[in-house]
Structures are given as C-alpha cells and as structure tokens.
C-alpha positions as CSV (number, residue, x, y, z in Angstrom):
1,X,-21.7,117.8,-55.7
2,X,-19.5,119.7,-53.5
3,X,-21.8,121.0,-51.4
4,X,-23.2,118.4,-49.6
5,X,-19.9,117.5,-47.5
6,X,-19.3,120.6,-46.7
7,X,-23.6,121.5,-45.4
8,X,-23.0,118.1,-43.5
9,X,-20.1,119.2,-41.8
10,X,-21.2,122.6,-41.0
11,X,-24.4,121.1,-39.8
12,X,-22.0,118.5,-37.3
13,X,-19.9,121.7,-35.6
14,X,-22.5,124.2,-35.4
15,X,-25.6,122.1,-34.2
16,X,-24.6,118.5,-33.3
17,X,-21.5,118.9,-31.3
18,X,-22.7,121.7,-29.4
19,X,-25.9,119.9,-28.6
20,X,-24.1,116.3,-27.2
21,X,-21.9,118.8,-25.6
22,X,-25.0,120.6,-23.7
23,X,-26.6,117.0,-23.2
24,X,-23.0,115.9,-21.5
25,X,-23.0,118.7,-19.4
26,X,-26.9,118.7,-18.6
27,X,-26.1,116.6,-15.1
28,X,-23.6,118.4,-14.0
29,X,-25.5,121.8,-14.2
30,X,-28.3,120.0,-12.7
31,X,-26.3,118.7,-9.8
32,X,-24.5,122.3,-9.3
33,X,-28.3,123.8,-8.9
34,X,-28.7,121.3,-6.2
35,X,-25.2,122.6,-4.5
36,X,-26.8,126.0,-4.7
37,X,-30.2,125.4,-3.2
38,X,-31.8,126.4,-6.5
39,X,-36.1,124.9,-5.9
40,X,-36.7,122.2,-8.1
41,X,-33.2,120.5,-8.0
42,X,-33.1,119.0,-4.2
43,X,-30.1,116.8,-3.4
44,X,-32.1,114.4,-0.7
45,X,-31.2,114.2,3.0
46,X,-27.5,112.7,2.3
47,X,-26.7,115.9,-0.2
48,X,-22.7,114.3,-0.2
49,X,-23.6,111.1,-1.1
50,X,-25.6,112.2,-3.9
51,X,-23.1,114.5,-5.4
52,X,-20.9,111.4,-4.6
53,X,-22.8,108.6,-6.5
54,X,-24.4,110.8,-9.1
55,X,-20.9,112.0,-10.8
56,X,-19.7,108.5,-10.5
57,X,-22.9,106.9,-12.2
58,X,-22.5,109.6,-15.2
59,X,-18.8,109.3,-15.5
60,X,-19.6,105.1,-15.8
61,X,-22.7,105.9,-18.4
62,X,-20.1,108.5,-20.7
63,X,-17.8,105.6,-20.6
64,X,-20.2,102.9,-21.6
65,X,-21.5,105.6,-24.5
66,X,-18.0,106.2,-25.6
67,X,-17.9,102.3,-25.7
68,X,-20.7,102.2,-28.2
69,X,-19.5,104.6,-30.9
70,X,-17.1,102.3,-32.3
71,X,-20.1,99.4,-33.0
72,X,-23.0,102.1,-33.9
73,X,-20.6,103.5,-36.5
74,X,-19.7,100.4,-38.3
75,X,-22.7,98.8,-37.9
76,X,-24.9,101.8,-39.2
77,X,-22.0,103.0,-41.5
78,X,-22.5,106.4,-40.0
79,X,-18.7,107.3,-39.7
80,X,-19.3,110.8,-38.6
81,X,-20.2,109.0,-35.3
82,X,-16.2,109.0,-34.7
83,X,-16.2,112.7,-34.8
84,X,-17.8,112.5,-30.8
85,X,-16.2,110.0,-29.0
86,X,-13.5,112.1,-27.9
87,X,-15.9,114.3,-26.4
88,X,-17.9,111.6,-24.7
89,X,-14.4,110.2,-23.8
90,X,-13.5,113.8,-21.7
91,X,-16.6,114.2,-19.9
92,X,-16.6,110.8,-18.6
93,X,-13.5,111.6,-17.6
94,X,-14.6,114.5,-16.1
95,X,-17.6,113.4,-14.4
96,X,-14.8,110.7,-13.3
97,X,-12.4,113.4,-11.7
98,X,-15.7,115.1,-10.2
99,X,-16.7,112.1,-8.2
100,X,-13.0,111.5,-6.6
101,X,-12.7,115.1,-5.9
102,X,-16.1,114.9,-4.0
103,X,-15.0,112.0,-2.4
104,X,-11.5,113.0,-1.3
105,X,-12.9,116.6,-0.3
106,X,-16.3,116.7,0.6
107,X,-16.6,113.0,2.1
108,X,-13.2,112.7,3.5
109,X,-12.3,116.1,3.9
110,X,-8.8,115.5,3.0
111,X,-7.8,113.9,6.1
112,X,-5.1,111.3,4.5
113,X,-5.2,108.7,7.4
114,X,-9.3,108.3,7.1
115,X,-8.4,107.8,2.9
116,X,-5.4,105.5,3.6
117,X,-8.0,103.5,6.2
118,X,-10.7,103.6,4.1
119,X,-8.8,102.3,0.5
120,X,-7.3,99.4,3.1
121,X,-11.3,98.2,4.2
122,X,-13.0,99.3,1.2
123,X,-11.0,97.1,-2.0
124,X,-13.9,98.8,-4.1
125,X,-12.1,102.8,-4.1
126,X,-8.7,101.1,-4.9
127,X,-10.8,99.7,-8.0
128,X,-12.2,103.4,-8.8
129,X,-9.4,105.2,-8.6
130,X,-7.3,102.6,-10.2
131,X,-9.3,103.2,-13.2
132,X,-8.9,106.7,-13.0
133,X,-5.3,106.3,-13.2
134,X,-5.7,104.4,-16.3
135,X,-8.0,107.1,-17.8
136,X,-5.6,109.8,-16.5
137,X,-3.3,109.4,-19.7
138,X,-6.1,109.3,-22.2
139,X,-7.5,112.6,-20.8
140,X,-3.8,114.0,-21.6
141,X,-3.3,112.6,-24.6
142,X,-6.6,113.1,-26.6
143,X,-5.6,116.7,-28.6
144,X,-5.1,116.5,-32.0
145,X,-0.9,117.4,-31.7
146,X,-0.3,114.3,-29.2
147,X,-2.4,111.8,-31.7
148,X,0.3,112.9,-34.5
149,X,2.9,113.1,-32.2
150,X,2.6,109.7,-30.2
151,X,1.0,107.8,-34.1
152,X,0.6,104.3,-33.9
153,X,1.2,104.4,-29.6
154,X,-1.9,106.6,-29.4
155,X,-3.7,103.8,-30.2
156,X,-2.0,101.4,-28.1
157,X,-2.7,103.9,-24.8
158,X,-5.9,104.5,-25.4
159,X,-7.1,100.6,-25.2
160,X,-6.4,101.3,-21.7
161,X,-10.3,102.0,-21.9
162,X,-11.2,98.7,-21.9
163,X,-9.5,97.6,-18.6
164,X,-10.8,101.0,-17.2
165,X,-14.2,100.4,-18.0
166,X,-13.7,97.3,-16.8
167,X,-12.3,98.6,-13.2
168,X,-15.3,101.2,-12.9
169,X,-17.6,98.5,-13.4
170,X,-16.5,96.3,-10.7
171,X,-16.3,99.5,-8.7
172,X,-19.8,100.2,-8.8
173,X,-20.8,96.5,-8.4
174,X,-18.3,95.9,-5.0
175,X,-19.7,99.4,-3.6
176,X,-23.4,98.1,-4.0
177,X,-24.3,96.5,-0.9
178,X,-27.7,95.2,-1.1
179,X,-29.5,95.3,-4.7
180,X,-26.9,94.6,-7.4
181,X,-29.2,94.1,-10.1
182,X,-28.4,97.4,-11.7
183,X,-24.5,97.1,-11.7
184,X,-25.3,93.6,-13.0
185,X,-27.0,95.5,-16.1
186,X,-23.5,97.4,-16.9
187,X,-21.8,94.3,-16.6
188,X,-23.9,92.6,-19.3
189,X,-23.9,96.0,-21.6
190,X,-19.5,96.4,-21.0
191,X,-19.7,92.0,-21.6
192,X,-21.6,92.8,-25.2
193,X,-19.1,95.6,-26.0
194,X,-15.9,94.2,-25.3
195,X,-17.4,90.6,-27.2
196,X,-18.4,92.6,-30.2
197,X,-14.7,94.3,-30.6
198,X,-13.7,90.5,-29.8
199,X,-15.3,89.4,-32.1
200,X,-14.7,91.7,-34.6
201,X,-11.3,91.3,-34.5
202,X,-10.8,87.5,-34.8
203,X,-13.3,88.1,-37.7
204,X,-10.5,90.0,-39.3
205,X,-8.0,87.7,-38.1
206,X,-9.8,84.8,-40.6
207,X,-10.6,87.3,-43.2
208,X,-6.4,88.2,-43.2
209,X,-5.6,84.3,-42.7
C-alpha cells in the first residue's frame, strides 16, 4: 500500500516539476535566441520593445497561473497541485524583474532623470513597479527555512499577491493605448479569482458561524 505515495511522489520530482520548470522557462530561452540573432526566433523591427512587453506579458500570465492553483486544487481535489505554485510564483517574479531590468537598461539606459520624467507622465510604470515592490518580499521569503521561521506571518505577507496582481493588471491595461480588449480579458480572469477566494471565504465564515 506503501508504494503508491511514494511512485507518485517520485513521479512529481523527477518528471513533473522539471517539466513545468522547462515550460516556465520555454519564453525566456525563446526570447534570449531572439537577443542572439539565432533564424527562426526574430524579435520584429522594435527588438526593445518586444523584449520589453514580452517579459512583462509572461510575468502577468505566471501570476494569473499561480492565482489558479489554489481553485484547481480544491476544486479537483488534486492537492499535489500546491507542490508548484511556488515555482510558478518565482518565475513570474522573474519574468517580472526581467521586464524592469529591460526597461531601466535597455529602454532607458539608466539615465535616472529620463526614469524620474517618465514615472511623473507615465502613472502606468509607477503601477508596475509598485507591484514589483510588493512581490519583492514574496521572492525573499518563499524557502522553506523563512516559511518556518516567519509561521503564521508568511501567510499574511504573501496575500500581498492579490494587490500585486491587481497593480500589474492595471499596469498593462493604462500602458495599452488603443485596443484594450485583451487587458480587459485579465481583468475578468484576476475579477473570477479574487471572487472565488471571496467567496470561499465568507463560505467558511457561515459554515464557522
């Protein structure tokens, strides 16, 4: 009887993990062949804004993803779902850091005054990296030792998520200037996942009441 834990968990570290890792890291690889000029993996005309807009898409979709682990597993009962939201969690995080180093390097060329004057016009980048403040500690905190070290606060620092996700979302939809029908999608996916955990937990309210 035994033996069935123990295949399942074997078969979640050797095959799954390292396969939603390589899936995570697909777009990044992809982009970096497009750095390098490698044929088949163009960049377009506006290689900078590309880079720019494609790290900040993925780090937006990671976070939406990470979003969804906590509804999938209950609903589906699947708990071993919970074993891969921290690595969803870090390479949103990381697609996250990607996009404002590209922005602060490669786009601004880390001439402070242009940044300064561009966070004053543009409200939308104090949005983005606002979030990325907020994700900052989460990033820091998500090994094993701080979980036991910081107990029940862990939990409390990391539902810094939800305003996050919620900054990155308006972040993408201010930046949009013309068609906004696609940020307007993540806004209705991020509405359904923060009104499920809503929902869930007034639920439990009653049930406690």
């Amino acid at each position: 009887m035994w033996l069935k834990p123990v295949n399942t968990l074997l078969l979640r570290r050797r095959l799954i993990k390292p396969l939603v890792f390589a899936l995570c890291g697909m777009p990044f690889i992809q982009l970096a062949l497009g750095a390098f000029g490698v044929q088949g993996f163009s960049l377009g005309a506006n290689p900078v804004e590309m880079l720019l807009h494609s790290c900040g898409k993925w780090a937006l979709n990671l976070l939406l993803i990470t979003l969804c682990v906590t509804p999938l597993a209950h609903i589906s009962g699947w708990r071993a779902l919970f074993a891969y939201r921290r690595m969803l969690g870090l390479f949103a995080f990381f697609y996250a850091c990607m996009h404002l180093t590209i922005y602060l390097v490669l786009d601004q060329s880390m001439l402070w005054s242009a940044i300064i004057e561009d966070v004053l016009e543009r409200p939308y980048i104090t949005l983005g990296f606002s979030a990325w403040l907020m994700l900052l500690p989460l990033a820091l905190t998500s090994t094993k030792g701080m979980i036991r070290r910081l107990g029940q606060r862990w939990t409390q620092l990391h539902r810094l998520i939800y305003p996050a996700s919620i900054l990155v979302t308006w972040h993408f939809y201010w930046q949009v200037k013309q068609d906004v029908r696609e940020p307007l999608y993540y806004i209705a996916a991020l509405a359904l996942l923060l009104g499920w955990r809503l929902y869930r937990q007034r639920t439990r309210a009653r049930s406690r009441a």
